[in-house]
C-alpha positions in Angstrom: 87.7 54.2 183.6 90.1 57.0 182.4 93.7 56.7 184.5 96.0 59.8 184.6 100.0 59.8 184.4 102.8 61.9 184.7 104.4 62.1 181.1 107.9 61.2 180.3 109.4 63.8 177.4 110.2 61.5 174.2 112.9 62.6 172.4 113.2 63.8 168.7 113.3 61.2 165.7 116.6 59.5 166.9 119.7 57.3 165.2 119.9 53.6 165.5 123.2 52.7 164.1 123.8 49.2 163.1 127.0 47.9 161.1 129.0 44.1 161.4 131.7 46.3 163.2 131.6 49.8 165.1 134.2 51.8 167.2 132.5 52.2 170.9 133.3 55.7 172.3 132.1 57.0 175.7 133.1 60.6 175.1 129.6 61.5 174.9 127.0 61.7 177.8 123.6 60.7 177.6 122.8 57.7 179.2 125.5 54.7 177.5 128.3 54.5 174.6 127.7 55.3 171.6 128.9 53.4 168.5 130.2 54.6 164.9 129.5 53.0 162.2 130.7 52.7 158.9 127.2 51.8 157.4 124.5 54.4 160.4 120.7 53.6 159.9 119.9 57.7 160.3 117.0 59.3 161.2 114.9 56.3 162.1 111.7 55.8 164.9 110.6 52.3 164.4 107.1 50.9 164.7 106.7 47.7 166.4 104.7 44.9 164.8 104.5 42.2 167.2 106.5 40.8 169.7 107.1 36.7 170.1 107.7 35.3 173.6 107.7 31.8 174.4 106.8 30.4 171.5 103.3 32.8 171.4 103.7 35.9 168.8 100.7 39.1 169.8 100.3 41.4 167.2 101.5 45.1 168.6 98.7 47.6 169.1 98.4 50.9 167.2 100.9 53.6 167.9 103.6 51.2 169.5 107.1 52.9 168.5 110.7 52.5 169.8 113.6 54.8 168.8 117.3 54.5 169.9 119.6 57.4 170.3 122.9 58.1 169.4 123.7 58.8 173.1 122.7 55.3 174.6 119.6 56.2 175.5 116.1 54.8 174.3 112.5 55.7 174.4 109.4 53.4 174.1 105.8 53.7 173.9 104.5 50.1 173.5 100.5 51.3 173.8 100.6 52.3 177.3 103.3 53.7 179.2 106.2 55.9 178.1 109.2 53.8 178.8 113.0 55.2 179.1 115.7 52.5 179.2 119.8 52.5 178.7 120.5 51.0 175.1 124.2 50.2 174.4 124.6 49.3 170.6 128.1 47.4 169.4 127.8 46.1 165.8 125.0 44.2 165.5 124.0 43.8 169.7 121.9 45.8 171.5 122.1 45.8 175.3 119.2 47.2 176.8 119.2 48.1 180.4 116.8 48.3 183.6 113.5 50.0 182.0 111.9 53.1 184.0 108.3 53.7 183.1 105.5 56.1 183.8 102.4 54.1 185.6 99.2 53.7 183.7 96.8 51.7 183.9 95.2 50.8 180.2 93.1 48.0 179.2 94.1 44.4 179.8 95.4 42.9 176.1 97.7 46.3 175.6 99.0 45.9 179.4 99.7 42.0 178.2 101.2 43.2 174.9 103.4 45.9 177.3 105.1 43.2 179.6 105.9 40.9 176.7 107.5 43.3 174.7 109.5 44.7 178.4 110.6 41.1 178.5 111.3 40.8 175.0 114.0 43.6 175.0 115.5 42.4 178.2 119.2 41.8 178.3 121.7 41.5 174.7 119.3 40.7 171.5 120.8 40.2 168.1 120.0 43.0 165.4 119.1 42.3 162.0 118.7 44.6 159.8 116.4 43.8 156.0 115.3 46.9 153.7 113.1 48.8 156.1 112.2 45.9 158.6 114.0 45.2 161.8 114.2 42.1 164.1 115.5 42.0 167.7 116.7 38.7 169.0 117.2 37.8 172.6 118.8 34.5 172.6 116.3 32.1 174.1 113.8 32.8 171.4 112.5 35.9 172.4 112.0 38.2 169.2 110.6 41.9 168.5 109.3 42.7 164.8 109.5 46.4 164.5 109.6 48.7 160.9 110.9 51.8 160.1 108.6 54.7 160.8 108.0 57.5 158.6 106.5 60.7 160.1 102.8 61.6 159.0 102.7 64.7 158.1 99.7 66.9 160.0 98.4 67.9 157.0 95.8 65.4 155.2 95.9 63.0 158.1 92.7 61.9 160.0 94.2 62.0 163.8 91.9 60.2 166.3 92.8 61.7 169.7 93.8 58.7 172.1 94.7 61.3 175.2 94.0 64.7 177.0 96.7 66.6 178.6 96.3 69.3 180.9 100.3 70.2 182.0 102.1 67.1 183.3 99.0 65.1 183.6 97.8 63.0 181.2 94.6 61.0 180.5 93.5 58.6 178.9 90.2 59.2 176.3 87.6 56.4 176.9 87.9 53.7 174.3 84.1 53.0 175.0 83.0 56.5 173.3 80.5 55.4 170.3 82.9 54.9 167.3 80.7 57.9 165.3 81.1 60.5 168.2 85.4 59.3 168.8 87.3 62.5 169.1 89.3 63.1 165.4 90.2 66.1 163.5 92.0 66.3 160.0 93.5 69.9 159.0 93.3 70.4 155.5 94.9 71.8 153.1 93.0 74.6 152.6 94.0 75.7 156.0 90.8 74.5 157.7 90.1 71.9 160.4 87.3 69.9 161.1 86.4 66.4 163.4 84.8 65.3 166.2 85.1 66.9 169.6 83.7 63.5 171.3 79.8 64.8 171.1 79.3 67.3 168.0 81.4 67.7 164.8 83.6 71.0 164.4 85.2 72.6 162.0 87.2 75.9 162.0 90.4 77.9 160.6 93.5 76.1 161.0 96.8 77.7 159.9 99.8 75.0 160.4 103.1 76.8 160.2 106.3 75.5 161.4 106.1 73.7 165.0 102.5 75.8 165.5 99.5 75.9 164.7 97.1 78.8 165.1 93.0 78.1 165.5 90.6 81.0 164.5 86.8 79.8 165.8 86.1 76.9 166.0 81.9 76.0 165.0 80.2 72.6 166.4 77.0 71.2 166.5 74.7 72.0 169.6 73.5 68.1 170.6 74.3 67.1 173.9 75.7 64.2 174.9 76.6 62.0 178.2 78.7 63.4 180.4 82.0 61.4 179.7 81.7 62.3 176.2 81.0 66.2 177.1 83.7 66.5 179.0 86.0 64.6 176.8 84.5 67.1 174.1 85.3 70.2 176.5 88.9 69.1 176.7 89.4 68.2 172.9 88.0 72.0 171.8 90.0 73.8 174.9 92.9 72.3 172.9 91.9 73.7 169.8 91.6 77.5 171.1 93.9 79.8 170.2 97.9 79.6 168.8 99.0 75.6 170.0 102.7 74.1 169.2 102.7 70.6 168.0 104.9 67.7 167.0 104.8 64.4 164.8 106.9 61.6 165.9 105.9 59.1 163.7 102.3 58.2 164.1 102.1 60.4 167.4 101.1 64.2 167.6 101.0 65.8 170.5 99.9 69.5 170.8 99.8 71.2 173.6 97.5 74.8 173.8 96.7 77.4 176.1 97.4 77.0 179.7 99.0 73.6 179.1 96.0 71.8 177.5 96.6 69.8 175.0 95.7 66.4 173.3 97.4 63.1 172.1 96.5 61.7 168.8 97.8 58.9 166.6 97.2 58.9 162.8 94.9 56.3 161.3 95.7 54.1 159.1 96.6 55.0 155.2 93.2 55.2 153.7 91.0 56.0 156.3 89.1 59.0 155.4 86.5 61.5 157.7 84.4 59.3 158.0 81.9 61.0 160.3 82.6 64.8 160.0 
C-alpha cells in the first residue's frame, strides 16, 4: 500500500566537528551552538549501520544517513521518515534534542529499525571517533554504528528508484514490484540513460551537466503491465521528460522534473550491475 508525505528539505553535505576540547559559540543561528575545533571532521554525511538498544543490535536498512551541521542543527533519514532534530556538539558529546518528523507509514521492520535508532540518539551520547567509522553512545548502553559517507557520483551508478514525487508530496514505490520490472536507471558515460520504468526497459539521451540533467526521448518497450506497476512506470518516465535538476547526498538522488515531478533513488550497492536492462 503506497503512503504519501509531505517532504522535509535535507540540507547539503554538512560538518560534524569532533575534537577532546572545542570553544562553544552561539553567535551563529541555526538551530543550537556551534563548536570549533582544533581537529573539524569536514564535509561528512554518515551512513548508519545498525543501531543497538537493549542489549539487541538490528542491522540499519539501505539508505539510512545522518549528517550534523555546523549550526546545531541535524538531519536524519533512518529508512522512513525525514527527521530534523537540535544537535549541540561540545568536544566529544552530542546532545540531541526533541526530534520533528514527517509521518509515513513504511513497512514494519524499517518502522522498528526507525524508533530504535529515535531512541538511540535520545539525550547526551558519547562520540568516538576511528578512521572513517563513528560510534554514538548514550550512557545506558544504547549505541549507533554509523560510517562516513561518500557521495556516488550519478554517473556509472545503477539508482533503483525507492519514491515518486509530485511537488510536496511524496510516495512511496511498492516494494512488491517483481524484482525484474523494479524501477532503476544508470546514466552512462556516453551520455545515455537506460533502466526500468517499473513495466518496460528504456533507454534515452541523457546529458548530466552541473546540478541538471537534460533528457532527449526517451524509447521503452510496449508490454503492459498491472496497473500499480503502469502507473508507477508513468510516474518514473514523467520524471525523465525534459531538462530535471538533481542532487546526490550520499547514496540519495533526488531529481525533480517538469511540473514538480520527480523521483527518489538510492544507489545500489558497489558491484551491482544492470542487471535487467
Amino acid at each position: 500500500m503506497r503512503t504519501q508525505r509531505m517532504t522535509l528539505s535535507v540540507s547539503v553535505l554538512a560538518l560534524l566537528t569532533l575534537a577532546a576540547c572545542g570553544t562553544v559559540s552561539d553567535s551563529d543561528s541555526g538551530g543550537g551552538d556551534t563548536v570549533q575545533s582544533d581537529v573539524p571532521v569536514t564535509g561528512v554525511a554518515w551512513s548508519v549501520d545498525s543501531v543497538t538498544v537493549d542489549g539487541k543490535t538490528t542491522e540499519a536498512p539501505a539508505g539510512a544517513r545522518m549528517e550534523i551541521g555546523p549550526k546545531g542543527r541535524a538531519t536524519a533519514d533512518f529508512g522512513c521518515n525525514k527527521i530534523g532534530v537540535d544537535a549541540r556538539v561540545e568536544g566529544d558529546r552530542i546532545t540531541f534534542g526533541k526530534p520533528v518528523t514527517t509521518q509515513m507509514a513504511c513497512g514494519e521492520d524499517i518502522e522498528k529499525f526507525e524508533k530504535a535508532a529515535i531512541d538511540a540518539m535520545g539525550g547526551e551520547l558519547t562520540a568516538t571517533l576511528s578512521g572513517k567509522k563513528l560510534t554514538l553512545a548514550r550512557q545506558g548502553g544504547a549505541t549507533m554504528e554509523l560510517s562516513e559517507e561518500k557521495a556516488a557520483d550519478p554517473v556509472g551508478t545503477r539508482w533503483t528508484v525507492t519514491t515518486l514525487l509530485d511537488g510536496e508530496t511524496a510516495t512511496t514505490v511498492p516494494a512488491d514490484l517483481p524484482e525484474e520490472r523494479a524501477p532503476h536507471l544508470t546514466f552512462g558515460e556516453d551520455g545515455t540513460v537506460r533502466g526500468n520504468a517499473g513495466c518496460n526497459s528504456f533507454s534515452g539521451k541523457a546529458t548530466v551537466k552541473g546540478s541538471t540533467i537534460t533528457f532527449g526521448r526517451i524509447m521503452s518497450t510496449r508490454k503492459m503491465c498491472p496497473e500499480a506497476e503502469m502507473e508507477v512506470e508513468n510516474a518514473v518516465l514523467t520524471a525523465l521528460g525534459g531538462p530535471a535538476t538533481y542532487t546526490v547526498e550520499g547514496s540519495t538522488l533526488t531529481l525533480h522534473g517538469k511540473g514538480g515531478r520527480g523521483i527518489g533513488a538510492t544507489a545500489a550497492p558497489a558491484g551491482t550491475g544492470s542487471r535487467h536492462g
